[in-house]
C-alpha positions as CSV (number, residue, x, y, z in Angstrom):
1,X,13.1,66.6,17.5
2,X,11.1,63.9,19.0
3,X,8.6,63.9,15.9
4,X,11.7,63.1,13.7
5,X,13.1,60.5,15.9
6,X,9.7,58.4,16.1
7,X,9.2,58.9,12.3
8,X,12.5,57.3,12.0
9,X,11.7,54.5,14.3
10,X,8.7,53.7,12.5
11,X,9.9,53.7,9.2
12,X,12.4,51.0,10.8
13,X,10.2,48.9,12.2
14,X,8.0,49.5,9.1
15,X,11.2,48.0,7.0
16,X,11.7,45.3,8.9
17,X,7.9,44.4,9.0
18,X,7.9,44.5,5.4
19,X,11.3,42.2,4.6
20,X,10.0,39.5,6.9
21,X,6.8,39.3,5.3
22,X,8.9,38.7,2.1
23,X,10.7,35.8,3.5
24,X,7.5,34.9,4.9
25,X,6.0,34.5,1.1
26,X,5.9,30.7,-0.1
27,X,8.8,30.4,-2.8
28,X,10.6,33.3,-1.5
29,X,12.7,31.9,1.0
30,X,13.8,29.0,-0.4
31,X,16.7,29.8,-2.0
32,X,17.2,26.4,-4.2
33,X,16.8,27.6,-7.9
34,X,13.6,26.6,-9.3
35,X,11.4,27.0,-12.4
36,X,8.2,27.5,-13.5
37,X,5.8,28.6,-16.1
38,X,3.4,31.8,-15.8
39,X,0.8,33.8,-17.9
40,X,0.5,37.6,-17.2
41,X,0.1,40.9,-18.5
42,X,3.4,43.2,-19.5
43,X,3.1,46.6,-17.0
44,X,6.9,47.7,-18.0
45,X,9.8,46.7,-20.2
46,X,13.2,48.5,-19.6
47,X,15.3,46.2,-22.4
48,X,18.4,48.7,-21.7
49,X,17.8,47.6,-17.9
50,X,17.1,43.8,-18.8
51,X,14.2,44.4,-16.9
52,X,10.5,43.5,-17.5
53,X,7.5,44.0,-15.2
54,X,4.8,41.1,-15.5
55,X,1.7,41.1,-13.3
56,X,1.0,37.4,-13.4
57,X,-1.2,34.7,-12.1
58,X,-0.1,32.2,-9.5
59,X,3.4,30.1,-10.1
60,X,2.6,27.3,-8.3
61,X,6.0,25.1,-9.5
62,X,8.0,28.1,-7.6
63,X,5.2,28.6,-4.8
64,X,3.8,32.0,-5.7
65,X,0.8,33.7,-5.4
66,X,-0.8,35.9,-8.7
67,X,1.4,39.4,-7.8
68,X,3.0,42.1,-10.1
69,X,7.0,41.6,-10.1
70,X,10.0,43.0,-11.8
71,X,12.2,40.3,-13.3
72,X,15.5,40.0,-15.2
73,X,15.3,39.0,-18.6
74,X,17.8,39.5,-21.4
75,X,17.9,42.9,-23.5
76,X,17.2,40.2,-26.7
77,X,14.5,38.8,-24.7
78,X,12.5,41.5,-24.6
79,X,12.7,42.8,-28.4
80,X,9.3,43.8,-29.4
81,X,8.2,43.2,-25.7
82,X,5.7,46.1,-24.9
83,X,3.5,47.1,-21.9
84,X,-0.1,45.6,-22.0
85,X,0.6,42.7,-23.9
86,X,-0.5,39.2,-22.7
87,X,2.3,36.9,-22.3
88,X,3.2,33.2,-21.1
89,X,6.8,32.9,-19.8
90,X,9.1,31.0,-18.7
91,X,10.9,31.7,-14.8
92,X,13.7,30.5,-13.1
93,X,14.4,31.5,-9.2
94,X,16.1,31.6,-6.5
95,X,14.4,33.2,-3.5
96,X,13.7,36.2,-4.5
97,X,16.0,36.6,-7.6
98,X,13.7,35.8,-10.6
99,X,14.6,35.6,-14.6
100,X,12.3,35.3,-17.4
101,X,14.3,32.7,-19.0
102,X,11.5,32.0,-22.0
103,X,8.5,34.8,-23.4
104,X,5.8,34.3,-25.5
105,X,3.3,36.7,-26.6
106,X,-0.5,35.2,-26.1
């Protein structure tokens, strides 16, 4: 019983540890919309989901380091979208809420 209720704890504080280091993250807090351009590499597309997963380099006009992040995008957007292609795209944000607004294969 105690093993359970300290494997609970910890996976609280392990939680919480984990969103503040979100908020923490340049770009992510902020939650005035902003917009950028990036270059990356396709690792998913769900175009049912309008969801596309881009491992990109740094963002610096939304104040983010290189990472691997899911993003909205719209289902039209994503057409002929596939995993492992090299792209350049367009983002807009707002904190953590991200679109691919524009995407270009490279």
């Amino acid at each position: 019983m105690k093993a359970i209720v300290l494997s609970i704890a910890l996976l609280n504080l392990a939680s919480a540890a984990s969103a503040q280091s979100m908020k923490s993250m340049p770009g992510m807090a902020n939650p005035s919309a902003k917009t950028g351009k990036g270059v990356g590499v396709i690792t998913a597309v769900d175009a049912k989901a309008g969801r596309v997963t881009i491992k990109h380099g740094p963002i610096p006009a939304v104040g983010w380091p290189a990472m691997t992040m899911s993003f909205r995008a719209a289902p039209a957007l994503l057409r002929g979208a596939k995993s492992g292609q090299p792209v350049a795209f367009d983002v807009r944000t707002r904190g953590a809420d991200a679109e691919v607004t524009a995407l270009k294969p490279r």
